[in-house]
C-alpha positions, 0 to 999 in steps of 0.5 A: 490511563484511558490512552494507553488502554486504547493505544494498547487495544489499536496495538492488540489489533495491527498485530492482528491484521498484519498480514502478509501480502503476496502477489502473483505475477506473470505473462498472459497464460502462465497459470496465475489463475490456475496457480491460485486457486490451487492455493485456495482449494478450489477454482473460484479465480476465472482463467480465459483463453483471453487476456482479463480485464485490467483489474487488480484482485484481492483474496483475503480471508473470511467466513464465506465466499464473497465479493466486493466490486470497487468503482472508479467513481466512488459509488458503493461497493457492490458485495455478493455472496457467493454459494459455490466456488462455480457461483463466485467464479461465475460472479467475477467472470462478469466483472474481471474478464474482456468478454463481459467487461470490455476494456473495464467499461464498468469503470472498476478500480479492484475487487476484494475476495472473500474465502474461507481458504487456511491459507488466508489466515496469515496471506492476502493472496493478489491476482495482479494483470497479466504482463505483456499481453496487447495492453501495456497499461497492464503492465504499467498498472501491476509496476505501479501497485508492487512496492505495496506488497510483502513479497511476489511470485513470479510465474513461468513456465515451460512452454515456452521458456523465459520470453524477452517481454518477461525479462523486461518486466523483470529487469523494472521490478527488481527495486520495485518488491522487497522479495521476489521469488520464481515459479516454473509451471506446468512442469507436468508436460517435462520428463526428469531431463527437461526439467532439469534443462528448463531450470538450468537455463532460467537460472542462467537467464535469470543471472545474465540478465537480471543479475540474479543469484544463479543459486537462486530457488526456483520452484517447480509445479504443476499447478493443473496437478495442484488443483486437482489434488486440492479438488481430491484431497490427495495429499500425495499428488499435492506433494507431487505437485510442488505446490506443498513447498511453495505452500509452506516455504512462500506462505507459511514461512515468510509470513511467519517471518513477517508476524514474529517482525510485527509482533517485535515492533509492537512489543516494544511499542506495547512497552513504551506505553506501559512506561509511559503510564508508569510515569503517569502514576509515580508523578502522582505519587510525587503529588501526594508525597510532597507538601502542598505548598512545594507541590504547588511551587512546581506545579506553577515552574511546570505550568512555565514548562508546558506554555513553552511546549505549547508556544513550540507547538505554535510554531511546529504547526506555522512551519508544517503550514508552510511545507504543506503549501510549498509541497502543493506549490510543487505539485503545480510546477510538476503538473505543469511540466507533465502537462508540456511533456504529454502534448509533446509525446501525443502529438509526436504519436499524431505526427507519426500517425498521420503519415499514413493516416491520410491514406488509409482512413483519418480514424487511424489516427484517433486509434493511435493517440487513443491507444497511448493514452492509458499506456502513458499515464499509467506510467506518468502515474507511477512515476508522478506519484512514487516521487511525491511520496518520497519527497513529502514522506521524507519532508515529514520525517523531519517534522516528526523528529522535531515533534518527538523532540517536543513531546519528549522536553515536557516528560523529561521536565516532569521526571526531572521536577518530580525527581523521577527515574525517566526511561525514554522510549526505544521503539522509533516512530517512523512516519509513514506516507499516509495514502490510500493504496494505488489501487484505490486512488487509480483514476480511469484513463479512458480516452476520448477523441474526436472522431477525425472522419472527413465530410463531403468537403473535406474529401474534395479538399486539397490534401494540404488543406485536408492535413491542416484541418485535420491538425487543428481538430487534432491539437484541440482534441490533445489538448483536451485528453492532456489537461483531463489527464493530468488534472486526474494525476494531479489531483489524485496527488493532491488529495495524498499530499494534502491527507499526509499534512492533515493526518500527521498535524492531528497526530502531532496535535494529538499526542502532545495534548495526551503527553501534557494531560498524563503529566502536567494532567496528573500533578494539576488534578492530584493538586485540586483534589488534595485542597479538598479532600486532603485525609484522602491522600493516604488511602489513594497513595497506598492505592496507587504504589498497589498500581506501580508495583503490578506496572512494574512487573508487567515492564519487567516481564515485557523487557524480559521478552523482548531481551 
């Protein structure tokens, strides 16, 4: 019974942690910044009158103020504790903001806020990059990490009002979040007529040009307001704000929403394993009710079942073995045409830089193929790594049918021995890629080219000659930046694809040997003792229906809820 007393704790715990996760997302200087602390009660996120860094930020719940920085290249997390919401905005201002960390030269993959805010109980708060500033990969970044959230804000405001780069960015992340939803900010700046202008126009903005519902709802506020009535505990102004509705209709009720679906699935997981661990206990009470001599004759026909199984299982593994070298082999292939693609596209961008580089300083150049780099692997990355995951999870499905399948013939051949009622699980298991999120396997796209300025000689050169000593460093410095490039895609990958087999060959392994030990286990062990303690058997049958009977009742209480 000790795997489903921890199987039930695991349980007890995801429905703990299962908190939704909502993003934030906007232009440079819509107010996310300002928007979230306004939720959080106090300013601890920086806001600049530049754009920040291209760091994701995470704000879940804690006891304290406190900071977890993640590097690119796997050194420990640096953790500061913050006293102060000044203090903790002072920290991260160090690390997330252009001005103290140019360009992420400090190579951070995220950071992760701790805040003892109400709000945090039930939301991981995500402070994505800002759209459309001069950096595309920010851009590029915030699409790549969406599909992982709950839900998203999308801020606007009304100075000015919906601009083309953020209709754009609308129109690539529709299929990209399960729900997206639309805040006006700033409507602090509009009397009752203009605002109702500005609604009107971004809903038909919205409908013409995304294909929203134009009775779609859109909250207006003030963030600025917000924070001040959170700084002042003005319940009144909070309410004025507009914030009290986002609160309560974005936060609390969709991850209400969230927890009650949670709460469903592991309720009904909670109930197979408890039916589960009433077959285990009536397979030995069929043990000790029967002869010794027929428990022994099914006891050798199920020692026949469980070779099958495991013969079956054999055979489960070579064929997970094989798609996991054909997923690989895949890879390659893709990594290779990524490869071709990437010189392709950089050495169009060198063609096209050249035209005027030759005239205005060769280092014009370099900045240009310099400057697509992050923009093109960004976007690589996302595209790279959203197909494999489709492909393996879905290749993996199959395998985990047939893997329940197999579990399923060696409970079903243990009731049908032992003659007892078998009630199959209703909760599907549902593989799940296993991979760490993509802000964590992010690799850093840094560049590096060579600097292209001409010596002396080449000065003195003919300009034919010129161009095509400037080619050549060129096609070598491509070739350099596309196979560094991609090997960080491919190998980031990899570890996915490989982590996804391993993962999953465990749990097949797993719950086959914990199906076989609750029912062949059960009858083997019930067999050996009642050889040798045979006037036993009376005082351990009474003990044991005392057990089925309470199971029963916690089943029946369980289906009572869930009906």
């Amino acid at each position: 019974m000790d795997g489903q007393v921890g199987t039930l704790t695991t349980l007890r715990e995801r429905l703990a942690e299962g908190r939704f996760h909502l993003a934030v997302l906007g232009q440079f200087k819509r107010g996310k910044s300002t928007l979230l602390n306004a939720l959080l009660g106090e300013e601890i996120l920086p806001s600049s009158v530049i754009p920040l860094t291209a760091i994701p930020t995470f704000v879940r719940g804690g006891k304290q103020r406190e900071v977890a920085i993640h590097y690119q290249d796997g050194r420990p997390e640096d953790i500061i504790v913050a006293g102060s919401a000044m203090e903790m905005n002072n920290i991260l201002l160090r690390y997330v903001s252009e001005e103290y960390n140019p360009k992420n030269t400090l190579a951070i993959t995220y950071v992760e806020i701790q805040h003892p805010a109400t709000i945090l109980r039930d939301v991981v708060l995500i402070d994505t990059p800002g759209i459309g500033s001069t950096h595309r990969h920010n851009t590029e970044m915030t699409l790549n990490f969406l599909p992982q959230c709950d839900a998203a804000l999308f801020l606007v405001s009304a100075d000015p009002p919906l601009t083309e780069v953020e209709v754009g960015f609308l129109r690539e992340i529709r299929q990209k979040v399960a729900r997206l939803f639309f805040v006006l900010n700033k409507v602090d700046y509009l009397d009752q007529d203009e605002l109702e202008t500005a609604l009107a126009f971004l809903r038909r903005v919205l409908h013409e040009n995304i294909g929203l519902e134009e009775r779609g709802h859109i909250f207006p506020v003030s963030s600025r307001m917000g924070l001040r009535a959170r700084e002042k505990d003005d319940t009144e102004l909070w309410e004025k704000s507009g914030l009290s509705a986002v609160n309560d209709h974005l936060v609390t009720f969709l991850a209400r929403e969230k927890f009650l679906v949670l709460r469903e699935a592991v309720a009904q997981k909670a109930l197979d394993v408890l039916n589960e661990a009433a077959l285990q206990v009536q397979l030995k009470i069929r043990s000790l009710e029967l002869p010794l001599d027929t428990l022994k004759d099914r006891l050798t026909f199920f020692d026949q079942k469980i070779s099958e199984a495991r013969q079956q299982q054999k055979y489960a593994r070579d064929i997970l073995k094989g798609d996991h070298i054909r997923g690989a082999e895949l890879l390659e292939q893709e990594s290779a045409r990524l490869r071709e693609a990437a010189r392709a596209h950089l050495t169009r961008i060198a063609e096209l830089a050249m035209i005027s580089g030759i005239e205005q300083g060769s280092q014009t150049i370099s900045d240009a193929i310099a400057a697509e780099i992050p923009v093109y692997f960004e976007h690589a990355l996302g595209e790279f790594s959203a197909r494999f995951d489709r492909e393996i999870t879905i290749l993996l499905q199959g395998h985990q049918k047939r893997a329940d399948d197999l579990i399923e013939s060696v409970r079903l051949a243990a009731s049908d021995l032992f003659e007892i009622p078998y009630h199959a699980p209703e909760s599907e298991r549902v593989f799940v890629m296993a991979r760490k999120p993509y802000w964590v396997s992010r690799k850093d796209w840094s560049s590096f080219i060579n600097p292209l300025s001409p010596d002396v000689i080449e000065r003195a050169m003919p300009r034919a000659m010129r161009e095509k000593r400037i080619r050549a460093r060129l096609a070598k410095d491509i070739e350099t930046l596309v196979i560094r490039n991609v090997e960080n895609l491919r190998w980031a990958t990899l570890q996915n694809i490989d982590a996804a087999f391993r993962v999953f060959s465990r749990d097949l392994d797993e719950n086959i040997e914990k199906t076989i030990d609750a029912t062949h286990g059960a009858i083997k062990a019930t067999y050996e003792r009642r050889k040798v303690h045979e006037e036993e058997s009376s005082s351990a049958l009474q003990q044991l229906n005392i057990a089925f009977r309470n199971l029963t009742s916690v089943i029946q209480r369980f289906s009572a809820k869930q009906g």
